[in-house]
VEXMI-312415 format. One record per residue: residue in one letter; chain; x, y, z of N, C-alpha, C in turn; residue number from 1. Coordinates in steps of 0.02 Angstrom, whole numbers, plus 50000, padded with zeros to 5 digits. Each point is the difference from the previous one (the first is absolute). Layout:
<sites>
<site res="a" chain="A" n_u="X" n_v="Y" n_w="Z" ca_u="X" ca_v="Y" ca_w="Z" c_u="X" c_v="Y" c_w="Z" n="NUM"/>
...
</sites>
This chain:
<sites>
<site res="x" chain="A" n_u="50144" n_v="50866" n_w="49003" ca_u="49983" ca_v="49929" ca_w="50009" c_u="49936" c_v="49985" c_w="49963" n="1"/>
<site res="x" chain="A" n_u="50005" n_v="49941" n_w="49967" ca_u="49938" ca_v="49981" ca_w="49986" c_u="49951" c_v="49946" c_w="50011" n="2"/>
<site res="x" chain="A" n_u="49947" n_v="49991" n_w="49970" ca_u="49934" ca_v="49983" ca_w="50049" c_u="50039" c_v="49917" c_w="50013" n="3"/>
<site res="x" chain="A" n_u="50030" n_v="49967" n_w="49971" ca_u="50028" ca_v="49934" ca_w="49998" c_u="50055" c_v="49996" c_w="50068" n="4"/>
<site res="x" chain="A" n_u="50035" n_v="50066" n_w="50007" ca_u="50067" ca_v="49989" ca_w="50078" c_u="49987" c_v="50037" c_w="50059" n="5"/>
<site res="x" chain="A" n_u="49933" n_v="50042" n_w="49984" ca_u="50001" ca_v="50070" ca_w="50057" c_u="49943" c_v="49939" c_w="50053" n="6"/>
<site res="x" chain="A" n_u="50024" n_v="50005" n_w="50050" ca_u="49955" ca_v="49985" ca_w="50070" c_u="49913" c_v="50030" c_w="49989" n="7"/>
<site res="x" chain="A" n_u="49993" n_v="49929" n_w="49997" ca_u="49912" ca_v="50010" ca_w="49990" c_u="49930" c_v="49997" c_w="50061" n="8"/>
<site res="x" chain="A" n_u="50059" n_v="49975" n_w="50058" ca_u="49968" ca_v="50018" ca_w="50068" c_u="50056" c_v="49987" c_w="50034" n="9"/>
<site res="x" chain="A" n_u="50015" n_v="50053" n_w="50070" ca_u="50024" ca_v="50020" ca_w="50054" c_u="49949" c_v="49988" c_w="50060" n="10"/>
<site res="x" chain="A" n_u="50031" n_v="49952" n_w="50029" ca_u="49956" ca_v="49998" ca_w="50087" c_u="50051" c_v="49998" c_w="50064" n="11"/>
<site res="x" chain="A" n_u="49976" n_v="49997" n_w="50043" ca_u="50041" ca_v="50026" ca_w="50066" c_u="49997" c_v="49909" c_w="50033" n="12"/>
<site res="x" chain="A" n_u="50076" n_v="50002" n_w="50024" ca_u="49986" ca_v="49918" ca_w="50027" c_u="49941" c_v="49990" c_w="50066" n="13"/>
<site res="x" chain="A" n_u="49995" n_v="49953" n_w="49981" ca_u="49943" ca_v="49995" ca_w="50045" c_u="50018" c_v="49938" c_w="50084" n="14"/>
<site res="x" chain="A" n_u="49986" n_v="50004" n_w="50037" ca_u="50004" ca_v="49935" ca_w="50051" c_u="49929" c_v="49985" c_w="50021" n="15"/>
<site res="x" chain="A" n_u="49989" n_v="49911" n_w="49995" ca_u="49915" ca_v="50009" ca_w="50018" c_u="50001" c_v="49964" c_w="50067" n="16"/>
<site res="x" chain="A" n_u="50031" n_v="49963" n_w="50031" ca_u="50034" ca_v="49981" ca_w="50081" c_u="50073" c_v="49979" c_w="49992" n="17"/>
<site res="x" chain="A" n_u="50013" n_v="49981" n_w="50032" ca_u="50054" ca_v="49972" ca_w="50023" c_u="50006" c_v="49944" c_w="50060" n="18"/>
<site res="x" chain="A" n_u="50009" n_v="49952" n_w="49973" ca_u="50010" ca_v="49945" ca_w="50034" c_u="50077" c_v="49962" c_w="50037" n="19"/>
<site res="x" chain="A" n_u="50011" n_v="49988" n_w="50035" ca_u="50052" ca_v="49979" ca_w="50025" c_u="50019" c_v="49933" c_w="50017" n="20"/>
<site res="x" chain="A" n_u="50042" n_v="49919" n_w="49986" ca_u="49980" ca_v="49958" ca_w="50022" c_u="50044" c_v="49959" c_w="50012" n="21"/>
<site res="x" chain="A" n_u="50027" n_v="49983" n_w="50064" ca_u="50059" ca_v="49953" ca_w="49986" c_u="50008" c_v="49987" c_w="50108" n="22"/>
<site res="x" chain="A" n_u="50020" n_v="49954" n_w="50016" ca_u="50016" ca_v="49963" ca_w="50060" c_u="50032" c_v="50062" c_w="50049" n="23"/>
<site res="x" chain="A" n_u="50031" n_v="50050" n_w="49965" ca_u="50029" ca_v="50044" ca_w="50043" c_u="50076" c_v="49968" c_w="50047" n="24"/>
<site res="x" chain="A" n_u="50012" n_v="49937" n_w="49989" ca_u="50068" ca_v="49962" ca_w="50024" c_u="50050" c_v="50045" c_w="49964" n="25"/>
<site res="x" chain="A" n_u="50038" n_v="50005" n_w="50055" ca_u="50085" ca_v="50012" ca_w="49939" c_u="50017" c_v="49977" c_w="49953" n="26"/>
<site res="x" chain="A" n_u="50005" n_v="50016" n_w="49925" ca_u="50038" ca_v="50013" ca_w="49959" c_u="49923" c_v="49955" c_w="49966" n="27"/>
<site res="x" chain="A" n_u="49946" n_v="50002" n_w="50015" ca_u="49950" ca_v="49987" ca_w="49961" c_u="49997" c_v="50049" c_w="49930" n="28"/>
<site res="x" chain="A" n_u="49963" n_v="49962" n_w="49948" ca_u="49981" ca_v="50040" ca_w="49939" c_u="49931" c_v="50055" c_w="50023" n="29"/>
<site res="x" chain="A" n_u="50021" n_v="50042" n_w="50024" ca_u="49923" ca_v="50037" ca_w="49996" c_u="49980" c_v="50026" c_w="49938" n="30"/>
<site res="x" chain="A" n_u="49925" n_v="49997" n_w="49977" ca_u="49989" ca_v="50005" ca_w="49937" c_u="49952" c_v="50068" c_w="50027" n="31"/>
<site res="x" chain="A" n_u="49978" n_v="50050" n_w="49953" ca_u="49965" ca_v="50078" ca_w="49991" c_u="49936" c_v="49988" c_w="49938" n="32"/>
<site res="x" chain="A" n_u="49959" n_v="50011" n_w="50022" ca_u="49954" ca_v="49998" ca_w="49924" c_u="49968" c_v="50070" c_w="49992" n="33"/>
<site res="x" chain="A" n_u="50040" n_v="50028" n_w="49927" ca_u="49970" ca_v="50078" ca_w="50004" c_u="49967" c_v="49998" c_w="49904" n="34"/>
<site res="x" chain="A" n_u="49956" n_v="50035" n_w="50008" ca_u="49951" ca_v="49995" ca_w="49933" c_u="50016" c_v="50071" c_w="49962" n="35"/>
<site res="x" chain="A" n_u="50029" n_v="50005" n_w="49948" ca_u="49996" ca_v="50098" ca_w="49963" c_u="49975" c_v="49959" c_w="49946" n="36"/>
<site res="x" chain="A" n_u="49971" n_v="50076" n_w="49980" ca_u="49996" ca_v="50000" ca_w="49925" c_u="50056" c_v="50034" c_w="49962" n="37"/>
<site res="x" chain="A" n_u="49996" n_v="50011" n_w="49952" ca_u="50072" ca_v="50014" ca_w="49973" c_u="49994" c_v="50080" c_w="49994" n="38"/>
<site res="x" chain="A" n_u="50072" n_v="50021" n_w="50008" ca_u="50017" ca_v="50074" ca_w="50007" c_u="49978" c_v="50020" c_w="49929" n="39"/>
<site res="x" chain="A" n_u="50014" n_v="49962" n_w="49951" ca_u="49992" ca_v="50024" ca_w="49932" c_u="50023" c_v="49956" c_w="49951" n="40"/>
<site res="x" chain="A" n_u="49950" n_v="49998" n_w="49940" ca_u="49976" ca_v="49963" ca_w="49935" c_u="50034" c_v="50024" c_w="49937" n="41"/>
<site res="x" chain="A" n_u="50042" n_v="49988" n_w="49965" ca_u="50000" ca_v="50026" ca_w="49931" c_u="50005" c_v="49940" c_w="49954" n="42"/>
<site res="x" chain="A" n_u="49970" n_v="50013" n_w="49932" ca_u="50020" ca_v="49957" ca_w="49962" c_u="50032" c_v="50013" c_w="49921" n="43"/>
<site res="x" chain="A" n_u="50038" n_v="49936" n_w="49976" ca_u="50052" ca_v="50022" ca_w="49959" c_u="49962" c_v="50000" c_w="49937" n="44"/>
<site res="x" chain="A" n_u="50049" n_v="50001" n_w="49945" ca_u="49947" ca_v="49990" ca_w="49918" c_u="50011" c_v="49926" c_w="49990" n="45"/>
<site res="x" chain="A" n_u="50017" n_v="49966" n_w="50043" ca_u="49990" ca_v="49914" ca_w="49999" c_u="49950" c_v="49975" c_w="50044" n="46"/>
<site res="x" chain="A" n_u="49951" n_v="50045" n_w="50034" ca_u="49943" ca_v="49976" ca_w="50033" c_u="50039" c_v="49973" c_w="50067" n="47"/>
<site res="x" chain="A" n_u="50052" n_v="50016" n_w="50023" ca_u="50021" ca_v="49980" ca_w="50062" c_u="49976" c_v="50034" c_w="50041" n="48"/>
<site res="x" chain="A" n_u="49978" n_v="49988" n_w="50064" ca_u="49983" ca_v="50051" ca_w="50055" c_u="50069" c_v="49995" c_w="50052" n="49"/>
<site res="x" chain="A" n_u="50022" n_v="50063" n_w="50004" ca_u="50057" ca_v="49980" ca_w="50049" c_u="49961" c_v="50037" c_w="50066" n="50"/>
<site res="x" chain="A" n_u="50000" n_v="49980" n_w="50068" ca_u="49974" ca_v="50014" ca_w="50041" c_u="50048" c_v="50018" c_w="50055" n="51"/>
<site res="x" chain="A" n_u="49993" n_v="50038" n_w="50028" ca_u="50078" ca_v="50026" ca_w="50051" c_u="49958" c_v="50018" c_w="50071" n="52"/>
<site res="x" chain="A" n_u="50038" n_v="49965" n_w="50053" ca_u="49978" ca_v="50005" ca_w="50060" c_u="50039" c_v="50029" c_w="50051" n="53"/>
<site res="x" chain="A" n_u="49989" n_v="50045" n_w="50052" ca_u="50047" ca_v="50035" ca_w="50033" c_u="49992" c_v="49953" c_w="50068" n="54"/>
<site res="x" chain="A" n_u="50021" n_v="49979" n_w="50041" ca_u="49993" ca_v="49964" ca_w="50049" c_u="50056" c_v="50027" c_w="50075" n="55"/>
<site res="x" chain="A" n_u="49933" n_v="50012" n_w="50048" ca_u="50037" ca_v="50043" ca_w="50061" c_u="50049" c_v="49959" c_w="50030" n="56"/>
<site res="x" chain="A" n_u="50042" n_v="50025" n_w="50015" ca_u="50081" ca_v="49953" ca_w="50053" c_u="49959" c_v="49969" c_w="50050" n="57"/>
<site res="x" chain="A" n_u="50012" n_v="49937" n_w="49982" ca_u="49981" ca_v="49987" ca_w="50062" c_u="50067" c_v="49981" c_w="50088" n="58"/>
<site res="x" chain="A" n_u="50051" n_v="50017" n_w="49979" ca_u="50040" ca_v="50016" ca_w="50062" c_u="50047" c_v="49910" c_w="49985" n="59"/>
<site res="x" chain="A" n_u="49984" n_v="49956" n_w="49972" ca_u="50021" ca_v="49942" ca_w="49975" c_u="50066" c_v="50014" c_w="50001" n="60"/>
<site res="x" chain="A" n_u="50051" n_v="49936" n_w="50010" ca_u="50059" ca_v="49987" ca_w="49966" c_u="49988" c_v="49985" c_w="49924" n="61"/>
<site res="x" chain="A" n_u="49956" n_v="49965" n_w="49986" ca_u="50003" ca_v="49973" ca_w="49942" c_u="49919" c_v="50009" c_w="49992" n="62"/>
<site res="x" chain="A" n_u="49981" n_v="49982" n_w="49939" ca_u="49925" ca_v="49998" ca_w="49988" c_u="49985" c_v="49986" c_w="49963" n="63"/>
<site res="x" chain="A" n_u="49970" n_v="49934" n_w="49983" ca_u="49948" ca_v="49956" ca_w="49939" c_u="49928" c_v="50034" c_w="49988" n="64"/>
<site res="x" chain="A" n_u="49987" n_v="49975" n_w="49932" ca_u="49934" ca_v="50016" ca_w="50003" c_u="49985" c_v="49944" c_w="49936" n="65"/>
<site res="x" chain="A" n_u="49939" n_v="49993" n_w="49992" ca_u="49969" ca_v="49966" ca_w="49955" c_u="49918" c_v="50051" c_w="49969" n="66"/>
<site res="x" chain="A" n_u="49989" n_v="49995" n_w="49958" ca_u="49946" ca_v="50018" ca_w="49960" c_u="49940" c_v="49989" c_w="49972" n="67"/>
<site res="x" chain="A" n_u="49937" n_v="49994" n_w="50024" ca_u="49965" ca_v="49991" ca_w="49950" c_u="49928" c_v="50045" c_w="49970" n="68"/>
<site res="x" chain="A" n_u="49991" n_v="49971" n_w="49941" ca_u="49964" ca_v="50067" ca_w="49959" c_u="49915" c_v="49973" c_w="49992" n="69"/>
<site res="x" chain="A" n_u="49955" n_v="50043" n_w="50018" ca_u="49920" ca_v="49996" ca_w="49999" c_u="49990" c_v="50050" c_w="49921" n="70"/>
<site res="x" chain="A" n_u="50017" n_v="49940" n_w="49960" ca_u="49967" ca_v="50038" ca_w="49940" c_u="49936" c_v="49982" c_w="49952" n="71"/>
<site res="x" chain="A" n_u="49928" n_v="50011" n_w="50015" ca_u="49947" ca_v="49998" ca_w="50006" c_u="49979" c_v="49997" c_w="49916" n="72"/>
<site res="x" chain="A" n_u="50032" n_v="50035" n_w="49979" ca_u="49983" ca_v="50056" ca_w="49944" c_u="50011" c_v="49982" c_w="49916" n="73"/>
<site res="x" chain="A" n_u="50019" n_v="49943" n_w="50006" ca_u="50034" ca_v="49934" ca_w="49954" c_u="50073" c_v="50005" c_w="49986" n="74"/>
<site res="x" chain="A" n_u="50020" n_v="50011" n_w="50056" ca_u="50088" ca_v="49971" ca_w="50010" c_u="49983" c_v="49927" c_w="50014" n="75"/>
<site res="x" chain="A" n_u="50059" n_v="49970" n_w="49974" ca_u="50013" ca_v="49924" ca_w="50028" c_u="50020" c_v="50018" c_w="50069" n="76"/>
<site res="x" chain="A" n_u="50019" n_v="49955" n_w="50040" ca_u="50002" ca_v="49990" ca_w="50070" c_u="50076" c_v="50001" c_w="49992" n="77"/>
<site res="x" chain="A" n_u="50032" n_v="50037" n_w="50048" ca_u="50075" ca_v="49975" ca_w="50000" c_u="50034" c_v="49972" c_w="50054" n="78"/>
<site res="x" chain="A" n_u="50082" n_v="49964" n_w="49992" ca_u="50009" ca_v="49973" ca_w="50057" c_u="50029" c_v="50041" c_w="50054" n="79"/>
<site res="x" chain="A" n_u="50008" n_v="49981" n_w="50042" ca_u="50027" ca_v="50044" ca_w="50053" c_u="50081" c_v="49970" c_w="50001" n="80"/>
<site res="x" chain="A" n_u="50038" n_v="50061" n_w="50021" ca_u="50050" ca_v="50003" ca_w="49975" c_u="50047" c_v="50027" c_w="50068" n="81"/>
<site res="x" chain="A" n_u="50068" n_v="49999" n_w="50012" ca_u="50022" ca_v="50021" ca_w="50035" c_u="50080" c_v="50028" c_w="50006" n="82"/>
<site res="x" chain="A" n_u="50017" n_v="50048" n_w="50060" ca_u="50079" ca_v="50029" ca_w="49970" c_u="50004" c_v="50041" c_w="50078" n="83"/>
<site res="x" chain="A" n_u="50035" n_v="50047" n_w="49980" ca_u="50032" ca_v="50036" ca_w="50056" c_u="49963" c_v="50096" c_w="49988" n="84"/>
<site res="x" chain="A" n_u="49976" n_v="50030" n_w="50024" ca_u="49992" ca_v="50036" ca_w="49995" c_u="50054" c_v="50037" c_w="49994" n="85"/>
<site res="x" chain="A" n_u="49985" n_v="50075" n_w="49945" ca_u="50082" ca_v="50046" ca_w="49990" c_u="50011" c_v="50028" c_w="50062" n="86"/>
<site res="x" chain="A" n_u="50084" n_v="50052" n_w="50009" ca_u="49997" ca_v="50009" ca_w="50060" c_u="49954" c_v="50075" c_w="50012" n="87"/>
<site res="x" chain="A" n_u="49974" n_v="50029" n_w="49946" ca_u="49956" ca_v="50057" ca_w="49994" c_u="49920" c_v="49980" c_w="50015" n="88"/>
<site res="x" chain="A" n_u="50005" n_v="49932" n_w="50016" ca_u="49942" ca_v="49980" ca_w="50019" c_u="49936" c_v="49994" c_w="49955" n="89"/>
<site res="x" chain="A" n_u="50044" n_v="49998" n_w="49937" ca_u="49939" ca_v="49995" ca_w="49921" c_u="50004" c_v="49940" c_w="49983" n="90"/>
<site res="x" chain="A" n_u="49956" n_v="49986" n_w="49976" ca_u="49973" ca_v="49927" ca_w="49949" c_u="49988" c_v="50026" c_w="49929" n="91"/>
<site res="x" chain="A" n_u="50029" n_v="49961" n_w="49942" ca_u="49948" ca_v="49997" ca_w="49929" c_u="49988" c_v="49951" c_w="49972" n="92"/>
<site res="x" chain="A" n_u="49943" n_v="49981" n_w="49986" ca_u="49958" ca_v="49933" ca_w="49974" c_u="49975" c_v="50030" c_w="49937" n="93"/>
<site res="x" chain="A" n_u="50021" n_v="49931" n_w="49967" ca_u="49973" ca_v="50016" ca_w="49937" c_u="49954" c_v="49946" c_w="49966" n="94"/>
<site res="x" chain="A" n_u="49946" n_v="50017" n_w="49975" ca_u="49953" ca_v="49959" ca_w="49975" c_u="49971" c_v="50008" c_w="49933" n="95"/>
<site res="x" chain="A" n_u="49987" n_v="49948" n_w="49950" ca_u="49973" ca_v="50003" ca_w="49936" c_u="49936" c_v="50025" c_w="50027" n="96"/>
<site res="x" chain="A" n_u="49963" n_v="50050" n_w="49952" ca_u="49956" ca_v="50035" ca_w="49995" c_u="49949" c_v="49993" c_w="49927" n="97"/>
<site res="x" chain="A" n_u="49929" n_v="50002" n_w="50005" ca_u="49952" ca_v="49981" ca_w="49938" c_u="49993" c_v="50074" c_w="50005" n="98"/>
<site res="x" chain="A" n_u="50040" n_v="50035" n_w="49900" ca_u="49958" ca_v="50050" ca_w="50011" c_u="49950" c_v="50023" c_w="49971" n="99"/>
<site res="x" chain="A" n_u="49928" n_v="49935" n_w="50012" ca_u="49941" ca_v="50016" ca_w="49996" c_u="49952" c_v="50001" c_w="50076" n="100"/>
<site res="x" chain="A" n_u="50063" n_v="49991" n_w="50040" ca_u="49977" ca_v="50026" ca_w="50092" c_u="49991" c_v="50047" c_w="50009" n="101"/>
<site res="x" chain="A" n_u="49943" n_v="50033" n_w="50053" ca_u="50002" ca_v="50066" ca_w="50007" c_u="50002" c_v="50023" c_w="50059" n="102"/>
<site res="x" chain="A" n_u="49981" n_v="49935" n_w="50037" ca_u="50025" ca_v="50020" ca_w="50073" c_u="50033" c_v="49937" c_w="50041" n="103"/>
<site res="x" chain="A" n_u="50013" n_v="50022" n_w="50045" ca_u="50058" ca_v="49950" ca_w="50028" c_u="50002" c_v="50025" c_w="50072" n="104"/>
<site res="x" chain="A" n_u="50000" n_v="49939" n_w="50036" ca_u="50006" ca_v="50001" ca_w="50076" c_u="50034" c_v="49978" c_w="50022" n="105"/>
<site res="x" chain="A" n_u="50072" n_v="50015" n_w="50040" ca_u="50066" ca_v="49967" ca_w="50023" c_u="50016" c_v="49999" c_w="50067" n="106"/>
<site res="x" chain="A" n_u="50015" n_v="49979" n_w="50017" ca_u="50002" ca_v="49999" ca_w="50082" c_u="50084" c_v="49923" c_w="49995" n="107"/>
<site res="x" chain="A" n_u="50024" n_v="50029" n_w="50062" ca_u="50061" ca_v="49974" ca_w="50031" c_u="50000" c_v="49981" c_w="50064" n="108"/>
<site res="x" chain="A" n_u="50008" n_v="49944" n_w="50013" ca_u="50026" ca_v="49989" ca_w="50064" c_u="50059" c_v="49975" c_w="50030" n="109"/>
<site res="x" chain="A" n_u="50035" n_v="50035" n_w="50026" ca_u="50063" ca_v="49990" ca_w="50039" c_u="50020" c_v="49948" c_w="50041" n="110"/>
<site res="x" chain="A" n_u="50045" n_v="49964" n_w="50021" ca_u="50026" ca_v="49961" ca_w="50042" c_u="50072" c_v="50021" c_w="50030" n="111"/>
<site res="x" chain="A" n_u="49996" n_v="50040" n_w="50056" ca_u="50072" ca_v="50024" ca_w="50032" c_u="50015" c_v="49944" c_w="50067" n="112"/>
<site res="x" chain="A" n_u="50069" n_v="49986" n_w="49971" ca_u="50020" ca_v="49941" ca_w="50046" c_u="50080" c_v="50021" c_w="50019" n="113"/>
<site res="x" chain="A" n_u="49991" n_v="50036" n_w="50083" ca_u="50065" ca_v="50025" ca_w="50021" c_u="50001" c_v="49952" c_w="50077" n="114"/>
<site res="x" chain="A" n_u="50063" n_v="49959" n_w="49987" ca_u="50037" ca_v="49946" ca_w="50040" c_u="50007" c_v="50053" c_w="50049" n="115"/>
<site res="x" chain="A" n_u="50018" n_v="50065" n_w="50023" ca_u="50034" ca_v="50030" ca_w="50047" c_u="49950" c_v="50009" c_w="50049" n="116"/>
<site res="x" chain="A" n_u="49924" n_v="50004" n_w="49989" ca_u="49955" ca_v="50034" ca_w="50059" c_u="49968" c_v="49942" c_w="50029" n="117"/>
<site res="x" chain="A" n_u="49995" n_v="50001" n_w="50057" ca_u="49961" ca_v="49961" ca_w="50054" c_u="49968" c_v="50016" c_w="50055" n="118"/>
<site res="x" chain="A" n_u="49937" n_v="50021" n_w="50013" ca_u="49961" ca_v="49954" ca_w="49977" c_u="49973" c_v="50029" c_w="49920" n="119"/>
<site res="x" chain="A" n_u="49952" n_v="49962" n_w="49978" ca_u="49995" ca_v="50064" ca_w="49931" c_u="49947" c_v="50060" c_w="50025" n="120"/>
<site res="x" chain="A" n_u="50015" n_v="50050" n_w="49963" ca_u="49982" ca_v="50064" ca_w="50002" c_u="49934" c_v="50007" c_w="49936" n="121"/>
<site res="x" chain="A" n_u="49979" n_v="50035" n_w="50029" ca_u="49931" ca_v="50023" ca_w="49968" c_u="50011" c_v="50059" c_w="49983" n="122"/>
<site res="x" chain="A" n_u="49984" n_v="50019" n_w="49930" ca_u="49997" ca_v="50078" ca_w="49944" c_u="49978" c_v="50011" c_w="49980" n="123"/>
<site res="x" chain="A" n_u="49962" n_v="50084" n_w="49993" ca_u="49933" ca_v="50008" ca_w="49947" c_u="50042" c_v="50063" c_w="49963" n="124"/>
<site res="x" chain="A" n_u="49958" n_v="50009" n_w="49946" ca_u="50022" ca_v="50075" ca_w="49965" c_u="49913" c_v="50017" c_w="50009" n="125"/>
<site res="x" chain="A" n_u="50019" n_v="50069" n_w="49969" ca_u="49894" ca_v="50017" ca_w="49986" c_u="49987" c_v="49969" c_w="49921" n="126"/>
<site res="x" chain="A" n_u="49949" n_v="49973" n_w="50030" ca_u="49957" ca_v="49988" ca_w="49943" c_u="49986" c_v="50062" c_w="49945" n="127"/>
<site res="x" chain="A" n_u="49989" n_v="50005" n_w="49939" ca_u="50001" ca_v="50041" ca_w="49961" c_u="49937" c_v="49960" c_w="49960" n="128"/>
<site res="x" chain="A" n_u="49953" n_v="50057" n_w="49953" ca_u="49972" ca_v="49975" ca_w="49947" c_u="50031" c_v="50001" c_w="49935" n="129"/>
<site res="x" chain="A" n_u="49994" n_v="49963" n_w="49975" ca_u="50038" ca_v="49988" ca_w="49913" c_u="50025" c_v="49956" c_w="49977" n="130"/>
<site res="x" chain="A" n_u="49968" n_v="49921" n_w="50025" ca_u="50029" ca_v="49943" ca_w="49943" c_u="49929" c_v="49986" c_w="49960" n="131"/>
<site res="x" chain="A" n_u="49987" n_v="50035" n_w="49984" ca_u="49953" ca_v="49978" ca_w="49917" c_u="50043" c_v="50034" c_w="49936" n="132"/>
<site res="x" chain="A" n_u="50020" n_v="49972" n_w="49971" ca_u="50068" ca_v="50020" ca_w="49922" c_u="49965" c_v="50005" c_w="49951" n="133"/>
<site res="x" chain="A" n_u="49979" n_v="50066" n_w="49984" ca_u="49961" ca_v="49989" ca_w="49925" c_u="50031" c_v="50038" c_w="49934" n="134"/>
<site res="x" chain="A" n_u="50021" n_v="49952" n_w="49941" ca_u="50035" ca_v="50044" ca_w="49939" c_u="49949" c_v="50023" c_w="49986" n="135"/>
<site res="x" chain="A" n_u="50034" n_v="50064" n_w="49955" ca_u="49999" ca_v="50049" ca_w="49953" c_u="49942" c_v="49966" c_w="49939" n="136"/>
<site res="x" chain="A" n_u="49965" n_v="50039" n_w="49994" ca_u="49938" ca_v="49964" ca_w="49931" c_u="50043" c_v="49996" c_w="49950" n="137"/>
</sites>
């Protein structure tokens, strides 16, 4: 692999709380707010960063999420976006990348919205250190 496709940082997902929020009525939308950083960074020889996120089951029938990115570092701001999580419980986002960036800070936050539980339930994972993303010089 070379320096343009090989993974230029690897981090461990991260959770920084978890929030829970919804009326708890039957067949209410309960919504989950969970924060990772991304499992892992690579980028292509088109300056794309593809970013891939592993995301724990959360026990859902179904499960939304939406996205958004803290990029400090002179990324443009992007929109937040939304879909179904896979059933392996992975995400991949992909974002245009400057490659005169050298570091980059990404962070995600989740929105899990399962019709089946009432009242809503509260979930943590452990916190981990490792959302600071820094390429390769």
């Amino acid at each position: 692999m070379n320096q343009d496709t090989e993974p230029f940082v690897k981090t461990t997902a991260i959770c920084i709380d978890t929030v829970a929020s919804g009326s708890g009525n039957a067949g209410a939308n309960n919504q989950y707010m969970v924060s990772y950083s991304p499992s892992s960074v690579t980028v292509n020889e088109y300056n794309t960063l593809l970013v891939y996120w592993i995301v724990p089951k959360t026990g859902a029938n179904f499960v939304f999420y939406n996205y958004a990115e803290t990029q400090p570092d002179g990324f443009p701001p992007q929109l937040s976006k939304s879909g179904i999580v896979s059933n392996d419980g992975s995400i991949m986002a992909m974002f245009d990348a400057d490659s005169n960036t050298t570091c980059i800070d990404l962070s995600i936050t989740f929105t899990f919205v399962d019709k089946s539980i009432s009242p809503p339930v509260y979930f943590c994972f452990d916190p981990q250190v490792g959302n600071d993303v820094r390429a390769k010089p």
